[in-house]
C-alpha positions as CSV (number, residue, x, y, z in Angstrom):
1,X,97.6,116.0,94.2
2,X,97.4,119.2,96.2
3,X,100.0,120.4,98.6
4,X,97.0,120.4,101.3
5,X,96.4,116.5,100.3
6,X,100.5,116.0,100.6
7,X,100.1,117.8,104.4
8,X,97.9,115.4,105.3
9,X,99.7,112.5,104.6
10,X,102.7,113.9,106.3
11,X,100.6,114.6,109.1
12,X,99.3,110.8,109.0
13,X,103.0,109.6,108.8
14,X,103.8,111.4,112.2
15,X,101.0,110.5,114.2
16,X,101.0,106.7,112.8
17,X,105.0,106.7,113.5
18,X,106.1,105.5,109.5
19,X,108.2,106.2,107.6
20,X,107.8,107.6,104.0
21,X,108.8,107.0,100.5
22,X,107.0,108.2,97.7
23,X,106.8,106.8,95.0
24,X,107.3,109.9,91.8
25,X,105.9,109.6,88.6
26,X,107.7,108.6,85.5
27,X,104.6,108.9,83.1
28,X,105.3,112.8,83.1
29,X,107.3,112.6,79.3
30,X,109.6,115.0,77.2
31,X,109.0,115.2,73.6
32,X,112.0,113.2,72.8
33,X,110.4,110.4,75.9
34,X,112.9,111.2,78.7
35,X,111.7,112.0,81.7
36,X,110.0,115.6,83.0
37,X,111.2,116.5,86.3
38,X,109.8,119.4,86.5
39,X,106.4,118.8,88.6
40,X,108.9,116.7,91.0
41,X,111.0,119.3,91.4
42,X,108.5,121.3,92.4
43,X,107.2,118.6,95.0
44,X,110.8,118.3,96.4
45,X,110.8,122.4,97.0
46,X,107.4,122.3,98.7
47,X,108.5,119.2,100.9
48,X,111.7,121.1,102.0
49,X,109.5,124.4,102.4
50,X,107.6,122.5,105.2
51,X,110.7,120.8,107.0
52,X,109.2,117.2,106.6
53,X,110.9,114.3,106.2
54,X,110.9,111.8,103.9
55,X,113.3,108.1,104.3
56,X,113.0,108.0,100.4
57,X,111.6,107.6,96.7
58,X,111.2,105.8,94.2
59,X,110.2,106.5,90.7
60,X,107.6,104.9,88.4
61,X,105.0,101.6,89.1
62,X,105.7,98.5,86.9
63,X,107.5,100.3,84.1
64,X,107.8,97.3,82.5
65,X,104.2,96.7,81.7
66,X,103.4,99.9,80.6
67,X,102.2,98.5,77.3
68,X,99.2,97.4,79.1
69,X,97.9,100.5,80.0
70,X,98.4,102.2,76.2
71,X,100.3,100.7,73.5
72,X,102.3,103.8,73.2
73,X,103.7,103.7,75.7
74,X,107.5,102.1,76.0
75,X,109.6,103.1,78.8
76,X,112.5,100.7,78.5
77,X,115.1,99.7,81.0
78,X,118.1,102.1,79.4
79,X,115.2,104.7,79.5
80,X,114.2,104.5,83.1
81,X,118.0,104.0,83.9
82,X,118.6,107.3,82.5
83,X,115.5,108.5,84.5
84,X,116.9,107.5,87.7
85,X,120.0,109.3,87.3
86,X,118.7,112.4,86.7
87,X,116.6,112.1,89.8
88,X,119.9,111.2,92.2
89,X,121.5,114.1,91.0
90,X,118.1,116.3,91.7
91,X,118.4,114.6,95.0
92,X,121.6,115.5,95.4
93,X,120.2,119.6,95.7
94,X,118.3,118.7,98.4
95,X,119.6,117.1,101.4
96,X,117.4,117.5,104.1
97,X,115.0,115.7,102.6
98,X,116.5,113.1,100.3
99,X,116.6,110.1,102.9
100,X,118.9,107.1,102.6
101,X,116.4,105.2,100.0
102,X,116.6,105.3,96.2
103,X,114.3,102.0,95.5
104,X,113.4,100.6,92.3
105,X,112.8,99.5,89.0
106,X,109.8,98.0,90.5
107,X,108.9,95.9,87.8
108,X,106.5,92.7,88.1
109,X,107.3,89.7,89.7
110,X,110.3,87.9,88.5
111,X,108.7,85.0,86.8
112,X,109.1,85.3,83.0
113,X,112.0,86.0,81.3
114,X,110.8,89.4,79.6
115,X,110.5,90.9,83.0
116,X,114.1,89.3,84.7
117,X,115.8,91.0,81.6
118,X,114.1,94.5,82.0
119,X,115.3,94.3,85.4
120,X,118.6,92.6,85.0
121,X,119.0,95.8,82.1
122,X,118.2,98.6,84.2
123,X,120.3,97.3,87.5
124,X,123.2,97.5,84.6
125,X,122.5,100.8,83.9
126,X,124.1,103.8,85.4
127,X,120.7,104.9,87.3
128,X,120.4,101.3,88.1
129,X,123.7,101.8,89.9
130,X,122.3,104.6,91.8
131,X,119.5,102.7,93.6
132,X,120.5,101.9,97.2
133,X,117.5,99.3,97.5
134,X,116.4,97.2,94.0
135,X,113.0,95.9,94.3
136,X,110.3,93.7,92.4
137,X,106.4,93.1,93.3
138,X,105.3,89.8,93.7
139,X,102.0,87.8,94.2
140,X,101.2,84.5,94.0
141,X,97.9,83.6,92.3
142,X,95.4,85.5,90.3
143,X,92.7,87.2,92.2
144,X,89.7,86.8,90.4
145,X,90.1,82.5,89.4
146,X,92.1,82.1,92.9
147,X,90.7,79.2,95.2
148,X,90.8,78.9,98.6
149,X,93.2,75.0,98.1
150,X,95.6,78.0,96.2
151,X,96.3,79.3,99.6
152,X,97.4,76.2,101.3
153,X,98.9,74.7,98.5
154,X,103.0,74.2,99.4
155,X,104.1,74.3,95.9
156,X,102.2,77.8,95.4
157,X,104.1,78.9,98.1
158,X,107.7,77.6,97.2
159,X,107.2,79.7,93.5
160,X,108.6,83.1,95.4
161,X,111.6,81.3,96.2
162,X,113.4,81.1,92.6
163,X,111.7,84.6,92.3
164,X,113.9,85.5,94.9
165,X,117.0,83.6,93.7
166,X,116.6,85.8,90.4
167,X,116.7,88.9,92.2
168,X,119.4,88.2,94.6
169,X,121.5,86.9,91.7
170,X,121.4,89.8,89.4
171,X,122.2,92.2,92.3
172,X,125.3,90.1,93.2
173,X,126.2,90.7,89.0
174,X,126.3,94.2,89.9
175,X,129.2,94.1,92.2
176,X,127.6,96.1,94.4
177,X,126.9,94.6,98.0
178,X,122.7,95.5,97.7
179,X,120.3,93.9,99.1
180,X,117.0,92.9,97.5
181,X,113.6,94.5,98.7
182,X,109.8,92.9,98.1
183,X,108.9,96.6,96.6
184,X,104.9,95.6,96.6
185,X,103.1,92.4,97.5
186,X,100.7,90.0,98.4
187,X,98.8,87.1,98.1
188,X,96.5,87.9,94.8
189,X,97.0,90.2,91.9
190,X,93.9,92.0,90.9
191,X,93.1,93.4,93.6
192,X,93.1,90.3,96.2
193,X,90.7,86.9,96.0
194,X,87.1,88.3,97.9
195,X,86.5,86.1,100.7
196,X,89.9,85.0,100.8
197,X,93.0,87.2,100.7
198,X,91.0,89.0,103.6
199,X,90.4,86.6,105.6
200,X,92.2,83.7,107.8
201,X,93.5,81.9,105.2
202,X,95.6,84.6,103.9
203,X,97.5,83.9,106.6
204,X,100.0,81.6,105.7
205,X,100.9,83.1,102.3
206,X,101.7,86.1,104.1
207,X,103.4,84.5,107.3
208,X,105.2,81.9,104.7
209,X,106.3,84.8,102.3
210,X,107.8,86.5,105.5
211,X,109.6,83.6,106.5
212,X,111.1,83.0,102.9
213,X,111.7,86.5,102.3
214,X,113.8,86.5,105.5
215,X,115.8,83.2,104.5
216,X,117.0,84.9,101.1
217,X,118.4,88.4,102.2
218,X,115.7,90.3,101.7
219,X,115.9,93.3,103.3
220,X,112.6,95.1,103.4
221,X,108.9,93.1,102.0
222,X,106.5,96.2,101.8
223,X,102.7,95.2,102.3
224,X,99.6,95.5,99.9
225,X,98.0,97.2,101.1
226,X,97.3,98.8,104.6
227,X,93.7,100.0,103.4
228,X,92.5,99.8,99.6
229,X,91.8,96.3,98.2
230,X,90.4,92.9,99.5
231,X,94.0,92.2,100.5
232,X,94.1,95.0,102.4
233,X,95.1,94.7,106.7
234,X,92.3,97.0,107.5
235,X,88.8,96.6,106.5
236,X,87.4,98.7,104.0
237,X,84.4,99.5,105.1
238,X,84.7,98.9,108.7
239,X,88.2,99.9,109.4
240,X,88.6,96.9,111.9
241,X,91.5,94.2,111.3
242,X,91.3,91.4,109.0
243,X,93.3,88.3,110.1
244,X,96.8,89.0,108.4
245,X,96.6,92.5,110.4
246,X,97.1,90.5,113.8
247,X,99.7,88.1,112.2
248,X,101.6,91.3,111.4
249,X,101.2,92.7,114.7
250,X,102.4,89.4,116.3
251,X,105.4,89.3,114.0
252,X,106.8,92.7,114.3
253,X,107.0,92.3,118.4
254,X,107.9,88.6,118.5
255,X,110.6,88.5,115.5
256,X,113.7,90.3,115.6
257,X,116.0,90.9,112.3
258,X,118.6,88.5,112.6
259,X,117.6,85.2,110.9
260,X,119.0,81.9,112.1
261,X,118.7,78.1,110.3
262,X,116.3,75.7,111.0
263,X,116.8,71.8,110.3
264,X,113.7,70.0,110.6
265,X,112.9,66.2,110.3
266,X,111.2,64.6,108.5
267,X,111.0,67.1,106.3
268,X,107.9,68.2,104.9
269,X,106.7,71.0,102.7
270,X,103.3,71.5,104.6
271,X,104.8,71.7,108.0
272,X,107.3,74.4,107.8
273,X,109.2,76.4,110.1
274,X,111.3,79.4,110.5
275,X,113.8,81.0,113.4
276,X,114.9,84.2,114.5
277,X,116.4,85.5,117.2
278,X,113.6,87.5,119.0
279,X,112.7,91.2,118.7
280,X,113.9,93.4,121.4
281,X,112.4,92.9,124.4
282,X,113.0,89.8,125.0
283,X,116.3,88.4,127.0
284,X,119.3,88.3,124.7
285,X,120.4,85.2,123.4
286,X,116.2,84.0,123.0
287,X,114.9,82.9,120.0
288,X,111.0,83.0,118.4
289,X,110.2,79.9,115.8
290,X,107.2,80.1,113.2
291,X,105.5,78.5,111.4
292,X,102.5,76.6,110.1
293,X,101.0,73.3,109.3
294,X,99.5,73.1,106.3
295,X,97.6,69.6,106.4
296,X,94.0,68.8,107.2
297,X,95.1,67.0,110.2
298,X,97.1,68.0,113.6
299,X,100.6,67.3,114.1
300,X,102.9,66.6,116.6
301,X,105.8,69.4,116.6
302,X,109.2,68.8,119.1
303,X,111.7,71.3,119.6
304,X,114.5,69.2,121.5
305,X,117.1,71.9,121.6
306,X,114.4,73.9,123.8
307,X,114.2,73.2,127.8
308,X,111.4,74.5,130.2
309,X,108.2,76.4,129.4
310,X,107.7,78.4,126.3
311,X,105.4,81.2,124.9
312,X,103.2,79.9,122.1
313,X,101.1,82.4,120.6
314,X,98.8,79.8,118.5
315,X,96.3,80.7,115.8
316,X,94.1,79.1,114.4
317,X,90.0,80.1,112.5
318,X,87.1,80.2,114.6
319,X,84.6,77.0,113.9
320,X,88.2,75.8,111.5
321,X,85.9,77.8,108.7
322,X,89.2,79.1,106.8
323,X,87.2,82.3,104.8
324,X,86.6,83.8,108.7
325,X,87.4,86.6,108.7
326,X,88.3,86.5,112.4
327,X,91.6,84.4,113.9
328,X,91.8,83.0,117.3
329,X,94.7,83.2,119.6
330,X,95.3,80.2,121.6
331,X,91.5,79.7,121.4
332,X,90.0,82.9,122.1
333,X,88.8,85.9,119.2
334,X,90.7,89.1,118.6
335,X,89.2,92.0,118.2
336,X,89.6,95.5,119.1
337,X,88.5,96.5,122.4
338,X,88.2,99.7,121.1
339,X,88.5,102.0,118.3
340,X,91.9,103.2,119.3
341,X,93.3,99.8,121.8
342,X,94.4,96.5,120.8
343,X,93.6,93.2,123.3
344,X,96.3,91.9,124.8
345,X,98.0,89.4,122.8
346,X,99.0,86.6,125.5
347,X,100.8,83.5,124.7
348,X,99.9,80.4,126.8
349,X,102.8,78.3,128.4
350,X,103.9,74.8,127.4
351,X,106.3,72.1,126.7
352,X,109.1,71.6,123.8
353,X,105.9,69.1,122.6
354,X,103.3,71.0,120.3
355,X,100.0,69.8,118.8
356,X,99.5,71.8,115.7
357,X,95.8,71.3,114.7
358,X,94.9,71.7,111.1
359,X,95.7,74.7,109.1
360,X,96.9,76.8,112.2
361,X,100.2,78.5,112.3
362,X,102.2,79.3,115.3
363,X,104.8,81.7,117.0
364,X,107.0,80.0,119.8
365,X,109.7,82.3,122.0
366,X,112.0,80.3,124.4
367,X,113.6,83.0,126.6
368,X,114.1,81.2,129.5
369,X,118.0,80.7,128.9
370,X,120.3,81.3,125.8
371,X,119.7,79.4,123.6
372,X,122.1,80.8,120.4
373,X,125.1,82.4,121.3
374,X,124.4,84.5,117.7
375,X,121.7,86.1,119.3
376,X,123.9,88.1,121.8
377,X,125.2,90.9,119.9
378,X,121.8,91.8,118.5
C-alpha cells in the first residue's frame, strides 16, 4: 500500500462521513516470531504527518486460523497478546491519532471449542487487557453449499445467540466492564451464497442478526462488506443497492441505541420481533418495533400497548420471488433516483393490527404519545 492509496481512503472517509479503523498487519514477523512494528510505525508517522484522523485499529485477521493459509505459520493467543501490547504502548507516542478503539483478537466465530479458547487466552493476556472493544467474526452458513431454506430457517438464525453468550461471558471473566463487538460479518462465509446473500432473502439474516446482536450487549456489528463479495450492500458491477443496503438504511434512521424487551404470545421462532426506542428524530419517549415473519403464510400481528396510527415501513420481494434482487416498500420498488439521491422512504399509516404476508419483515414507529418512560432520557 502506497501513502497516495492511504490518501485516498482518507479522502473517501471524509466525503462518505465514516469513521476509520484499520486494521495493521501482524504477518510482518521477527526472527524469534514476535511482531515487527516497524512498517506500522511508519504508517502511524505518515498518518500524523497529514493531520487525519483515525477512531482506531486493530491488528491482525483471524489469527487463529493462520494454519490455513501456511502450516508455518502459528501465531498463538500469548503471542498476539504480547503483539497487542507493544502496539498500545506505540499508540501511546501518538495521540492525535490513536482514537478511542483498540479492537480485537478477531478470531472466527465462536462455535468450536479451539477458537473460544484462543480467544478466551488472549482476552487473559496482558494485550488482551489493553483492547477497549473484543471482537469475533461470525457467519452463518457456508457460501458455496448454502440454500435459499438456510436463510429462513429459525434454528440457523438462533446459532449466533450461544455465539454471543460465549463472548459476552469471557469478557465478564476479565473483570473488566467491555462490551462485545461483531468485528466482521454476515450471512455466508466464502465469500457470500450467489443469488442469495445479495439479494431479498438476505434480509432477515441480517435484520435478525441486528436484532440479536442488540438483545446481548453488543456494542458495535461491523458489515461484510460495503463493496467486494456477493454479500456485499453495493453491487459489484453496478454500484446500485442490493436489498440489505435499504434494510440498513431503514434501520440506522428508524432505530435508536437503547434496546427495550419485547414479550410476544404465542411465541414463535418464525415470527419474531424486536424494540427500541427510536433514533433521534422522532418524539422522545417513541418506540420503532421489527421484525419478520418467517412462514410461507401471512400473519396477523397486534400490538395492544400501541393506540392511534402508526408508521409501518413494510417490505416484502417483488412477484414474492425471494432471490430478487430488488425489495419493495409497502408495495412499491426502491431504487435510486439517481446516481447520487435515494427515493423517499415513506411509511404508510395504520392500525395496532398488521397482516404480515409471507417472508416480509417490517419496521413499526408509534410516536404519537409516550409510550416508554425509558425512552425519555435518550
Amino acid at each position: 500500500m502506497t501513502g497516495i492509496t492511504w490518501d485516498e481512503i482518507h479522502e473517501f472517509v471524509q466525503k462518505a462521513k465514516l469513521d476509520l479503523i484499520f486494521d495493521l498487519n501482524v504477518l510482518k514477523r521477527t526472527k524469534d516470531q514476535k511482531w515487527n512494528s516497524t512498517n506500522a510505525i511508519e504508517l502511524l508517522k505518515y498518518t500524523q504527518g497529514r493531520g487525519y484522523t483515525m477512531a482506531g485499529w486493530e491488528l491482525g485477521n483471524e489469527p487463529n486460523s493462520f494454519h490455513h493459509l501456511n502450516s508455518s505459520l502459528n501465531v498463538t493467543a500469548e503471542s498476539l497478546g504480547g503483539d497487542f501490547f507493544q502496539l498500545s504502548k506505540i499508540l501511546n507516542h501518538f495521540p492525535e491519532i490513536k482514537g478511542c478503539i483498540l479492537t480485537g483478537p478477531s478470531t472466527t466465530q465462536l462455535n468450536k471449542k479451539p477458537t473460544i479458547k484462543y480467544f478466551s487466552d488472549f482476552m487473559a493476556t496482558e494485550g488482551g487487557r489493553e483492547v477497549t472493544s473484543p471482537n469475533f467474526h461470525q457467519y452463518y452458513v457456508n457460501g458455496r453449499i448454502a440454500t435459499v431454506d438456510d436463510f429462513t430457517n429459525s434454528e440457523v438464525l438462533d446459532s449466533l445467540q450461544d455465539e454471543l453468550r460465549t463472548g459476552n461471558r469471557i469478557i465478564e471473566a476479565t473483570g473488566r466492564k467491555r462490551k462485545l463487538w461483531l468485528g466482521e460479518t454476515s450471512s455466508a462465509y466464502g465469500g457470500g451464497a450467489d443469488g442469495l446473500s445479495d439479494a431479498y432473502v438476505a434480509a432477515f439474516m441480517w435484520l435478525d442478526k441486528l436484532g440479536i446482536s442488540a438483545k446481548n450487549n453488543v456494542d458495535v456489528v461491523l458489515r461484510q462488506s460495503f463493496y467486494g463479495g456477493k454479500y456485499a450492500l453495493l453491487d459489484a458491477t453496478t454500484v446500485d443497492p442490493n436489498p440489505d443496503y435499504w434494510l440498513t438504511v431503514l434501520y440506522k434512521r428508524l432505530v435508536g441505541n437503547k434496546v427495550l424487551n419485547v414479550i410476544s404470545s404465542p411465541l414463535s421462532g418464525d415470527v419474531r420481533f424486536y424494540a427500541h426506542c427510536s433514533a433521534e428524530g422522532f418524539p422522545q419517549g417513541s418506540v420503532t418495533v421489527y421484525g419478520m415473519n418467517l412462514l410461507s403464510k401471512g400473519v396477523n400481528v397486534t400490538f395492544p400497548q400501541f393506540e392511534g396510527q402508526l408508521k409501518i415501513y413494510l417490505l416484502s420481494a417483488p412477484n414474492q420471488n425471494l432471490k430478487s434482487r430488488f425489495v419493495n416498500l409497502n408495495g412499491i420498488t426502491l431504487e435510486m433516483t439517481s446516481d447520487t439521491s435515494l427515493p423517499e422512504l415513506t411509511p404508510r399509516s395504520g392500525p395496532n393490527l398488521l397482516f404480515l404476508p409471507p417472508f416480509s419483515y417490517v419496521f413499526i414507529v408509534a410516536d404519537n404519545k409516550i409510550y416508554s418512560k425509558s425512552c425519555l432520557d435518550t
